[in-house]
PDB file of the backbone (N, CA, C, O) and the ligand in Angstrom, with CONECT records:
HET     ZN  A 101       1
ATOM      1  N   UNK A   1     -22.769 -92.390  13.356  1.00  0.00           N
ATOM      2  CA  UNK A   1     -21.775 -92.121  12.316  1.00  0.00           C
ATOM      3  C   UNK A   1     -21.587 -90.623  12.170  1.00  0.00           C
ATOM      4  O   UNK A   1     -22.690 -90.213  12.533  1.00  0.00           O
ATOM      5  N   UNK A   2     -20.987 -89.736  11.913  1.00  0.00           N
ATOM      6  CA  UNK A   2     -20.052 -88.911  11.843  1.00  0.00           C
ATOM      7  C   UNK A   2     -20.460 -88.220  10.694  1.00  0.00           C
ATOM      8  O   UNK A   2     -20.147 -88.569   9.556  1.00  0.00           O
ATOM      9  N   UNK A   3     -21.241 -87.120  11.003  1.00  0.00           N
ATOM     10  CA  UNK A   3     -21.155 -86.739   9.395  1.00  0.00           C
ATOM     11  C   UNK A   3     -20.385 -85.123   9.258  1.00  0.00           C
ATOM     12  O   UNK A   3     -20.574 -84.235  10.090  1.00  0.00           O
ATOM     13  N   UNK A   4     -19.638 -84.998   8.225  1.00  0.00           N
ATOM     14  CA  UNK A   4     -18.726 -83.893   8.109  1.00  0.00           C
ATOM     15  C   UNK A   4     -19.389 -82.768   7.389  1.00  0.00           C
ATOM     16  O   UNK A   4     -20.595 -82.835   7.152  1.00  0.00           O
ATOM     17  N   UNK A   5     -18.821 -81.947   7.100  1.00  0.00           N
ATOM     18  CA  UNK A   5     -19.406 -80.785   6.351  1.00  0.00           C
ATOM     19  C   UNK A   5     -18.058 -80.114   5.853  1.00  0.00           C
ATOM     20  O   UNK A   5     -17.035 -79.776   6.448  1.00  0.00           O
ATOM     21  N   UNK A   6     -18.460 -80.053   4.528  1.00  0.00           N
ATOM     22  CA  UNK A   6     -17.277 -79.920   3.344  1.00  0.00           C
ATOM     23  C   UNK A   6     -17.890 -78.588   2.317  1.00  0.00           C
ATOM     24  O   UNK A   6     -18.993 -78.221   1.913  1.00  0.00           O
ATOM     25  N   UNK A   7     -16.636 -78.194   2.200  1.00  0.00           N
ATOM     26  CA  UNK A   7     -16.979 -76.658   1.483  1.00  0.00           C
ATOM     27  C   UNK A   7     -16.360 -77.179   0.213  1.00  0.00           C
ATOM     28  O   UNK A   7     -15.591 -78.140   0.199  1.00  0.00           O
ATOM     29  N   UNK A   8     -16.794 -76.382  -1.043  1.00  0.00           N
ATOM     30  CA  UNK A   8     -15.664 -76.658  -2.055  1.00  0.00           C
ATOM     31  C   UNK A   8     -14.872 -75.495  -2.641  1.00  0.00           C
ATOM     32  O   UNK A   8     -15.259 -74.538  -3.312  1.00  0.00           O
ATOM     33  N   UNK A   9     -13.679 -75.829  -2.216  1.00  0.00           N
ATOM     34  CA  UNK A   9     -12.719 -74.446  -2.826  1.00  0.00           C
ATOM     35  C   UNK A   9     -13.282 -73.598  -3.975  1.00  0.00           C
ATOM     36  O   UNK A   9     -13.214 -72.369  -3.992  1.00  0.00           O
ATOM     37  N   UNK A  10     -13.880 -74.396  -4.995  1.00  0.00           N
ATOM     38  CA  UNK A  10     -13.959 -73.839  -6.538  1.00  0.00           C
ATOM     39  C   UNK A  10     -15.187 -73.007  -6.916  1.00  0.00           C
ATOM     40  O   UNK A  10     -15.364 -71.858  -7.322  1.00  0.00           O
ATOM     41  N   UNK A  11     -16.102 -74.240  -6.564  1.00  0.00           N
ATOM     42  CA  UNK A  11     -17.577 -73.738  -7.008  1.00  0.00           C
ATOM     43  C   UNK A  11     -18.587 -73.222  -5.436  1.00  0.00           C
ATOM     44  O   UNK A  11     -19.762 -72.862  -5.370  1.00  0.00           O
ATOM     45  N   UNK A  12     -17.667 -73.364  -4.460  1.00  0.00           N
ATOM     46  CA  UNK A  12     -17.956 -72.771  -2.958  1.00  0.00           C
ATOM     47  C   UNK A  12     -19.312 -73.463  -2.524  1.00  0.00           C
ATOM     48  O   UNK A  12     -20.085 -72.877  -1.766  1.00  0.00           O
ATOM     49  N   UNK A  13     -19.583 -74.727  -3.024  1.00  0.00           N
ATOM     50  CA  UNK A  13     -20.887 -75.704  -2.492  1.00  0.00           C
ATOM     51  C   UNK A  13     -20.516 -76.303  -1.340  1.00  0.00           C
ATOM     52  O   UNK A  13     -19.410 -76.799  -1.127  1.00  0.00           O
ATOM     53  N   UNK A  14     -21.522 -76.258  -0.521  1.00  0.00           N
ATOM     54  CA  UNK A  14     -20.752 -76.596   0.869  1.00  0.00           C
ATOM     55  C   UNK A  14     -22.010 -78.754   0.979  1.00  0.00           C
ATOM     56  O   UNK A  14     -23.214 -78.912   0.779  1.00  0.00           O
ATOM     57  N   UNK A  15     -21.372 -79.393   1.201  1.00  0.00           N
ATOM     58  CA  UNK A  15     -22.117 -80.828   1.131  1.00  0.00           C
ATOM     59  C   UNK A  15     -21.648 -81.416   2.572  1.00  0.00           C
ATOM     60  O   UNK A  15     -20.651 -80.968   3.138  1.00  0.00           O
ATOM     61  N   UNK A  16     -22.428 -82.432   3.107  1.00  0.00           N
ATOM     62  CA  UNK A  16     -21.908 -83.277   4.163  1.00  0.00           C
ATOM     63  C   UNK A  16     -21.845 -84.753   3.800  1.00  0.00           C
ATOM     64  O   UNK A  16     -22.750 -85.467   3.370  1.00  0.00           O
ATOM     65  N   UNK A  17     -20.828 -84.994   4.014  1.00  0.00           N
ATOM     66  CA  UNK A  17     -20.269 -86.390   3.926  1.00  0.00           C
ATOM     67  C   UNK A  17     -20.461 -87.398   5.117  1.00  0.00           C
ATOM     68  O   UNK A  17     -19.870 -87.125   6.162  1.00  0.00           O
ATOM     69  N   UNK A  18     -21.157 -88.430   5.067  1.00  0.00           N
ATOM     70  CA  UNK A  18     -21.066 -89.259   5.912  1.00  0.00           C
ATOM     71  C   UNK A  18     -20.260 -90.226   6.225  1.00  0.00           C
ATOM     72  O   UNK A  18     -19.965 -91.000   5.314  1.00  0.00           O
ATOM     73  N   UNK A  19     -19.803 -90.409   7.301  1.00  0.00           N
ATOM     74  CA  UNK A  19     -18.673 -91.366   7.350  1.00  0.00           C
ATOM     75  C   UNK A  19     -18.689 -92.225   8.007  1.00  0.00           C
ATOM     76  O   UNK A  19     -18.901 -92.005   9.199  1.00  0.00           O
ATOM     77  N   UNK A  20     -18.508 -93.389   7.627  1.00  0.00           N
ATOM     78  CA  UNK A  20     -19.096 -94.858   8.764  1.00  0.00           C
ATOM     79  C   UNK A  20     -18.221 -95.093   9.631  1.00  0.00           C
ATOM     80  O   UNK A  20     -18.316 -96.107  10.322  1.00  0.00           O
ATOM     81  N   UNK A  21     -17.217 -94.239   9.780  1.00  0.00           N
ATOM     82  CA  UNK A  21     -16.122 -94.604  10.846  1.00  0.00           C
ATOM     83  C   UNK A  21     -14.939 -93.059  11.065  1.00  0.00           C
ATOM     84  O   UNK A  21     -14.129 -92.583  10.270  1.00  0.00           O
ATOM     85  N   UNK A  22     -15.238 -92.720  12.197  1.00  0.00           N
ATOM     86  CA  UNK A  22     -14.168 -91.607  12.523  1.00  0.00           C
ATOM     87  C   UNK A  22     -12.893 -91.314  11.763  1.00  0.00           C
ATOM     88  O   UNK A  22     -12.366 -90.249  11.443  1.00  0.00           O
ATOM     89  N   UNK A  23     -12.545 -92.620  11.565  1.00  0.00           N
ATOM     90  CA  UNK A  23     -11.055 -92.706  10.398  1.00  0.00           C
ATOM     91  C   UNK A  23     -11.384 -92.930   8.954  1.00  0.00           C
ATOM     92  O   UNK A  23     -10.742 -93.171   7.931  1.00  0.00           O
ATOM     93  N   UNK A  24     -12.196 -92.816   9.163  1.00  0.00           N
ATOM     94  CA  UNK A  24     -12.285 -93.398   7.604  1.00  0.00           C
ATOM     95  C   UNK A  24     -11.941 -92.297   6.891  1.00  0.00           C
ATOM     96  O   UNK A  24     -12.656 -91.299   6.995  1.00  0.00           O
ATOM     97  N   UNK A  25     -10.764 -92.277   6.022  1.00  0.00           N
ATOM     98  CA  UNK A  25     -10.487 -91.343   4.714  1.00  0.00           C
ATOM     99  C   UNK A  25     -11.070 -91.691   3.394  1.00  0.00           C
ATOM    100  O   UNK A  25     -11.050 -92.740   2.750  1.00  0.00           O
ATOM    101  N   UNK A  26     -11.468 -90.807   3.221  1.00  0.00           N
ATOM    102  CA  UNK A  26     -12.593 -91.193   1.472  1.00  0.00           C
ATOM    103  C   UNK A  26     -11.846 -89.737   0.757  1.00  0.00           C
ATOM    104  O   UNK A  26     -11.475 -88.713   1.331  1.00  0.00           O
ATOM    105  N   UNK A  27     -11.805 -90.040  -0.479  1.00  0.00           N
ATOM    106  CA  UNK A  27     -11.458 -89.006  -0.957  1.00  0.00           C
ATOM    107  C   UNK A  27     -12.842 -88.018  -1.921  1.00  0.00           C
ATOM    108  O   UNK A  27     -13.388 -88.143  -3.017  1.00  0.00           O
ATOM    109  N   UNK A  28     -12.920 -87.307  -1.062  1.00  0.00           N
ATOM    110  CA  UNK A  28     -14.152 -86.511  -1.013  1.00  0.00           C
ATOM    111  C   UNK A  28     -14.028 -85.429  -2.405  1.00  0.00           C
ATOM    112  O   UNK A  28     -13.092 -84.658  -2.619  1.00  0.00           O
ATOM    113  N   UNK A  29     -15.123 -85.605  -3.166  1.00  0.00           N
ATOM    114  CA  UNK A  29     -14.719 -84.319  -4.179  1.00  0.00           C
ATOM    115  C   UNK A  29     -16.307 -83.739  -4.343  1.00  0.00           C
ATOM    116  O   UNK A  29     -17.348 -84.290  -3.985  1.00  0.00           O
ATOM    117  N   UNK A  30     -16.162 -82.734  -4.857  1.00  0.00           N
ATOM    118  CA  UNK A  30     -17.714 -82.041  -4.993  1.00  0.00           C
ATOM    119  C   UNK A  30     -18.785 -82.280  -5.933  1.00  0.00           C
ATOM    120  O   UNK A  30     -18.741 -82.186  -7.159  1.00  0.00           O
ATOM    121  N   UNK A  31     -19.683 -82.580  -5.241  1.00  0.00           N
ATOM    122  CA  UNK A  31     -21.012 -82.871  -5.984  1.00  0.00           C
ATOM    123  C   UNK A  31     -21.352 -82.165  -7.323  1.00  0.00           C
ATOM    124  O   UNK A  31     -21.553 -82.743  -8.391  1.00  0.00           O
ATOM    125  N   UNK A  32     -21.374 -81.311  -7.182  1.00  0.00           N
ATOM    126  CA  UNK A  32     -21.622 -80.124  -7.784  1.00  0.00           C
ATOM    127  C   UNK A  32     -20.952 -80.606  -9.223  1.00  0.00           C
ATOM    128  O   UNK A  32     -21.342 -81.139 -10.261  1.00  0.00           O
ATOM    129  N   UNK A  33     -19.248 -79.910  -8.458  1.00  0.00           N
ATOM    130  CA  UNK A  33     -18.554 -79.800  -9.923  1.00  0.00           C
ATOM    131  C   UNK A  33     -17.340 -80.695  -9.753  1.00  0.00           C
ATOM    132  O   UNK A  33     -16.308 -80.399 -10.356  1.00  0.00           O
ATOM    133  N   UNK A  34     -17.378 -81.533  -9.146  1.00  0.00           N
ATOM    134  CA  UNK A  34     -16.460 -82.765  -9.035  1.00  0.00           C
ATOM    135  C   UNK A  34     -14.929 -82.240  -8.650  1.00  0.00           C
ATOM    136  O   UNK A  34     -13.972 -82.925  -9.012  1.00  0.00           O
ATOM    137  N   UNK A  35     -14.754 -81.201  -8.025  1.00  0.00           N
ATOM    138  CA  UNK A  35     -12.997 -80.591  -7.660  1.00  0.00           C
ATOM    139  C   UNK A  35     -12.862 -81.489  -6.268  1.00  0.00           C
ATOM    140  O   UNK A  35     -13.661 -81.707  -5.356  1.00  0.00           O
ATOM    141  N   UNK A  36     -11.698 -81.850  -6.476  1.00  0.00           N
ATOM    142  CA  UNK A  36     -11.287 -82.403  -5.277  1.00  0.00           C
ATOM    143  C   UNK A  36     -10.782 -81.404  -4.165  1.00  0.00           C
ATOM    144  O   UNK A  36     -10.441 -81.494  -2.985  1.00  0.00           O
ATOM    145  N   UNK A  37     -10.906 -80.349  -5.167  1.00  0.00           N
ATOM    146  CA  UNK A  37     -10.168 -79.021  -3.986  1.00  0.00           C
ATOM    147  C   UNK A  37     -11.587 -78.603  -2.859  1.00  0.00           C
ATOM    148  O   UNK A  37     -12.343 -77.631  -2.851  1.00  0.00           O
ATOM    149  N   UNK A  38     -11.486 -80.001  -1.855  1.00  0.00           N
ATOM    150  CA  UNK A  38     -12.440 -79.800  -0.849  1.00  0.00           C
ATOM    151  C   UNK A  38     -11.725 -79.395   0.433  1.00  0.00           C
ATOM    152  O   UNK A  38     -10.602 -79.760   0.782  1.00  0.00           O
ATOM    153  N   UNK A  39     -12.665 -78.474   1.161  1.00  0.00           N
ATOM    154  CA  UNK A  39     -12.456 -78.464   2.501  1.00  0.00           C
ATOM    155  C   UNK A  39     -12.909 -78.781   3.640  1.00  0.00           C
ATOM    156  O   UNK A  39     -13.833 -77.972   3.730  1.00  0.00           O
ATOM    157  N   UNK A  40     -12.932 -79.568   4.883  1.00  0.00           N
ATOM    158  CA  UNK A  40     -13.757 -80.098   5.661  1.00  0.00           C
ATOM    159  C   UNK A  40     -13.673 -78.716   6.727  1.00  0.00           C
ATOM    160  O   UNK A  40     -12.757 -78.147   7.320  1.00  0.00           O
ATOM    161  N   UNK A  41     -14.989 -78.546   6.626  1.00  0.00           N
ATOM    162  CA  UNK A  41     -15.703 -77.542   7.921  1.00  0.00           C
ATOM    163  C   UNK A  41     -15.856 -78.168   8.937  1.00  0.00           C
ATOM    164  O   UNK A  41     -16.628 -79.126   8.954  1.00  0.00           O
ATOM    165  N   UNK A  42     -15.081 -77.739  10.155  1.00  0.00           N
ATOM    166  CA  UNK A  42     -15.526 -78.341  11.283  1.00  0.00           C
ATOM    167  C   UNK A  42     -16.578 -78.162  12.271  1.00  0.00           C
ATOM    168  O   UNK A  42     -16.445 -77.314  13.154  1.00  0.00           O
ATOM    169  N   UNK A  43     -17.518 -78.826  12.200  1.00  0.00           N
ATOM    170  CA  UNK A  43     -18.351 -79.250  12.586  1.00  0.00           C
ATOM    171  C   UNK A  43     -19.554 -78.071  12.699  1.00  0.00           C
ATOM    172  O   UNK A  43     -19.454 -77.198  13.561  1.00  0.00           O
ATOM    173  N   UNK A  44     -20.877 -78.112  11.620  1.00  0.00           N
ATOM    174  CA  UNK A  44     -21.018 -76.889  11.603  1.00  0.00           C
ATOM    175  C   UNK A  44     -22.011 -76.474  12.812  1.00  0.00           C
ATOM    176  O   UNK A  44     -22.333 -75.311  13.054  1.00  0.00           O
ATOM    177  N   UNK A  45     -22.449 -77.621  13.538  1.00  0.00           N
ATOM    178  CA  UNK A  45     -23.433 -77.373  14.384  1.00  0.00           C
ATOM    179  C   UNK A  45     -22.607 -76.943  15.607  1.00  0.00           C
ATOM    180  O   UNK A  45     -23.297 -76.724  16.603  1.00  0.00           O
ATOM    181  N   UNK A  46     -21.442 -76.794  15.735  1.00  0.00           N
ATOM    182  CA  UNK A  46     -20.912 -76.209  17.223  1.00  0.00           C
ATOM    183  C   UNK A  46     -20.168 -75.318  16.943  1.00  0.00           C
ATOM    184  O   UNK A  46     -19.526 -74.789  17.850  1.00  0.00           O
ATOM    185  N   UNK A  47     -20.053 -74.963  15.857  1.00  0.00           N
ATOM    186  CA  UNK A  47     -19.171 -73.475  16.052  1.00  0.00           C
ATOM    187  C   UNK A  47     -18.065 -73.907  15.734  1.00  0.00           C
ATOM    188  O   UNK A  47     -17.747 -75.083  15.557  1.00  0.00           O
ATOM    189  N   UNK A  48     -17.138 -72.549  15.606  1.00  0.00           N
ATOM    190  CA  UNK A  48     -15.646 -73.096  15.280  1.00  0.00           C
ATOM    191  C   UNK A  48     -14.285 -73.371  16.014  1.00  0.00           C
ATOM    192  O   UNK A  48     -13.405 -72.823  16.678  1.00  0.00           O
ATOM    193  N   UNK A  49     -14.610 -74.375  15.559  1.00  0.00           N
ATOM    194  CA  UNK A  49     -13.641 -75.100  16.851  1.00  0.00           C
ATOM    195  C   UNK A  49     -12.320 -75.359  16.034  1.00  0.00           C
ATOM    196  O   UNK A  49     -12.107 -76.095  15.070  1.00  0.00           O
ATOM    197  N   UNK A  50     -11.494 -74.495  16.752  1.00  0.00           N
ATOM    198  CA  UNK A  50     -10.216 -74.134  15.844  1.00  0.00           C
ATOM    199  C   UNK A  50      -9.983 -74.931  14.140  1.00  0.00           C
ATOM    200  O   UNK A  50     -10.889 -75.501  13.532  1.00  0.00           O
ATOM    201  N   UNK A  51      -8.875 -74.807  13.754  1.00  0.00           N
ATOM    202  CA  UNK A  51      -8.387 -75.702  12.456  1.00  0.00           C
ATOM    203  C   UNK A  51      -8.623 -74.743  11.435  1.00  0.00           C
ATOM    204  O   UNK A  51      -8.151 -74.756  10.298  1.00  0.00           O
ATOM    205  N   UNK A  52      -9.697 -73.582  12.134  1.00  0.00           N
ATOM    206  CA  UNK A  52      -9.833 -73.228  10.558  1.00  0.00           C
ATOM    207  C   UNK A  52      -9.193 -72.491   9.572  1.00  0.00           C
ATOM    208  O   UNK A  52      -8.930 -71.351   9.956  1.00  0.00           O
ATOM    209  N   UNK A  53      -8.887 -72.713   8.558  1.00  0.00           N
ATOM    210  CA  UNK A  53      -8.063 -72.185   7.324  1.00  0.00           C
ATOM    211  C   UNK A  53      -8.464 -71.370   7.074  1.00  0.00           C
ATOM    212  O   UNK A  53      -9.523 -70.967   7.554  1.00  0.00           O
ATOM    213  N   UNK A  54      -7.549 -70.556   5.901  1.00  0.00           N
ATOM    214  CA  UNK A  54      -7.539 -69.179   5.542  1.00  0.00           C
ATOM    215  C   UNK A  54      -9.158 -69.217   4.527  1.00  0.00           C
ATOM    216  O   UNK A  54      -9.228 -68.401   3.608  1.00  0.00           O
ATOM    217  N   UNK A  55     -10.424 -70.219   4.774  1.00  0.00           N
ATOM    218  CA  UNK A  55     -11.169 -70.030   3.715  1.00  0.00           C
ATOM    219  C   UNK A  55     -12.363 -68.617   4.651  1.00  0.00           C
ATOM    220  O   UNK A  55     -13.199 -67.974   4.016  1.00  0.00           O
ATOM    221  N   UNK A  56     -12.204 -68.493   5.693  1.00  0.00           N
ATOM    222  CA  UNK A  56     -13.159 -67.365   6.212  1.00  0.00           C
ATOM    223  C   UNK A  56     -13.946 -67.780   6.908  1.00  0.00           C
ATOM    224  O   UNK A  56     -13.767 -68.237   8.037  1.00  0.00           O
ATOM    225  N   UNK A  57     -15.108 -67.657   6.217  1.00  0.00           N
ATOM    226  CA  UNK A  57     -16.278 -67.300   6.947  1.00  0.00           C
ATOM    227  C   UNK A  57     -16.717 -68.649   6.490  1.00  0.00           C
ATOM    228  O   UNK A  57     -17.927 -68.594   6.269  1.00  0.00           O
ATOM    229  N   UNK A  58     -16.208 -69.914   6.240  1.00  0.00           N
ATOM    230  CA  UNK A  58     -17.061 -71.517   6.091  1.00  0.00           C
ATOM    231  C   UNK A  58     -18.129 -71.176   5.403  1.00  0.00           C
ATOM    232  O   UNK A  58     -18.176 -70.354   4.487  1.00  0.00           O
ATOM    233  N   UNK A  59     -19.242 -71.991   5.970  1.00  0.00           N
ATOM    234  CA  UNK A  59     -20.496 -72.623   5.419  1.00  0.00           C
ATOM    235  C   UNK A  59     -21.131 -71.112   6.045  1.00  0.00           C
ATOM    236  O   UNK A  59     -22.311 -71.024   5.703  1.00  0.00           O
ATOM    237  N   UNK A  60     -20.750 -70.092   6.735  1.00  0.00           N
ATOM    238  CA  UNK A  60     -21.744 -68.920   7.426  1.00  0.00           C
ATOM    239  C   UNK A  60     -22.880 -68.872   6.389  1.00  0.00           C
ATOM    240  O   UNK A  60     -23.995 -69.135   6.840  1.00  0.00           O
ATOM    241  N   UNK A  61     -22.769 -68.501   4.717  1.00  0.00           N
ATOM    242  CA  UNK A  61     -23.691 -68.115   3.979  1.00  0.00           C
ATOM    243  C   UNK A  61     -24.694 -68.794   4.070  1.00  0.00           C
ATOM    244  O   UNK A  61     -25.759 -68.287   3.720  1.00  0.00           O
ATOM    245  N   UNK A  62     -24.659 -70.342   4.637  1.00  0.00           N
ATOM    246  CA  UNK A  62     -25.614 -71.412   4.322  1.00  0.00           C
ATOM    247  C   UNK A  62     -26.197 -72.133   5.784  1.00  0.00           C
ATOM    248  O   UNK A  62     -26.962 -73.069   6.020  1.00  0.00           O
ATOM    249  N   UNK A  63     -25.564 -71.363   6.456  1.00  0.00           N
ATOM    250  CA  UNK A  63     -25.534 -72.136   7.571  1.00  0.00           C
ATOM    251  C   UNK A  63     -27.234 -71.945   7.950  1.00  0.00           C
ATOM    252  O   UNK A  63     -27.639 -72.698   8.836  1.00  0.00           O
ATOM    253  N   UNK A  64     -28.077 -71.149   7.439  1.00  0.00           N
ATOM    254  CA  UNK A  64     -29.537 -71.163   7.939  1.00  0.00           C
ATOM    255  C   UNK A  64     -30.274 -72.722   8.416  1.00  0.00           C
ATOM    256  O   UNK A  64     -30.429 -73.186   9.546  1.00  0.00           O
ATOM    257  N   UNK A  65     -30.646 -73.295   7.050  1.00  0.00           N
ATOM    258  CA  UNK A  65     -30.979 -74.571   6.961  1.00  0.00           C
ATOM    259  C   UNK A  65     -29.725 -75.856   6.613  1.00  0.00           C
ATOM    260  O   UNK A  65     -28.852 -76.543   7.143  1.00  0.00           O
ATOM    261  N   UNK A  66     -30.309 -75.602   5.505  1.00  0.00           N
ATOM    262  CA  UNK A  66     -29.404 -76.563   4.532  1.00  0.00           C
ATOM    263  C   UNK A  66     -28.743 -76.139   4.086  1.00  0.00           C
ATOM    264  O   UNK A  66     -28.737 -74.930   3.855  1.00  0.00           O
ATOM    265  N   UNK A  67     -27.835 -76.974   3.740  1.00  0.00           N
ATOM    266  CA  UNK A  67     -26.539 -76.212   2.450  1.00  0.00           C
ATOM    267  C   UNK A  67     -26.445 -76.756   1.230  1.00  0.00           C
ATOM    268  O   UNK A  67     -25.524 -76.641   0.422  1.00  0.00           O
ATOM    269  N   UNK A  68     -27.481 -77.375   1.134  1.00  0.00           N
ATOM    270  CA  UNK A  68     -27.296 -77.637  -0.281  1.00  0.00           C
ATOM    271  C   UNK A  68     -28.035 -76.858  -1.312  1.00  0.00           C
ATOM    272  O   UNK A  68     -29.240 -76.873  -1.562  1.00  0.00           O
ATOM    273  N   UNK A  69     -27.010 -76.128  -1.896  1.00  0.00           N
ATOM    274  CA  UNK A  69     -27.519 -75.660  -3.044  1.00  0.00           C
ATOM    275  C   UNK A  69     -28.490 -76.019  -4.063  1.00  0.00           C
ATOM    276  O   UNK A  69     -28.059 -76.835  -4.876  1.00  0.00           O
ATOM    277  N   UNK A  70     -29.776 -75.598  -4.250  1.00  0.00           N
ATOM    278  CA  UNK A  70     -30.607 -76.497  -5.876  1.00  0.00           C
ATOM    279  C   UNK A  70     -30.447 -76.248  -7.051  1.00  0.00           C
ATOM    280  O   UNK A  70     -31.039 -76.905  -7.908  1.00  0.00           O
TER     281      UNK A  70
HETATM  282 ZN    ZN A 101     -17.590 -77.634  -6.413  1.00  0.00          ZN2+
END
């Protein structure tokens, strides 16, 4: 299964979403602080593989381990 990696526009928490199916659309909002103003990072374990939007530098800050914020 597919798991994504999602930034959040607002509160900038970056989470991964799992998805039981390549298509599957879920409407993803943030853990954190519940904004739907999410962005899906593509794929953070290979680098950036085009698509990416004007948000910068992705998950870079977090990209060490984990990204989840405590
Ligand atoms: Zn948030």
């Amino acid at each position: 299964m597919p798991i994504f990696e999602f930034r959040c526009r607002k509160c900038r928490a970056c989470f991964e979403v799992l998805f039981r199916s390549r298509d599957e659309k879920l409407a993803v909002d943030c853990p954190q602080c519940g904004s739907k103003k999410v962005e899906r990072q593509m794929s953070a374990f290979s680098g950036k593989i085009g698509n990416t939007s004007d948000g910068g530098a992705g998950c870079g800050s977090c990209a060490a381990t984990s990204c989840s914020p405590s």
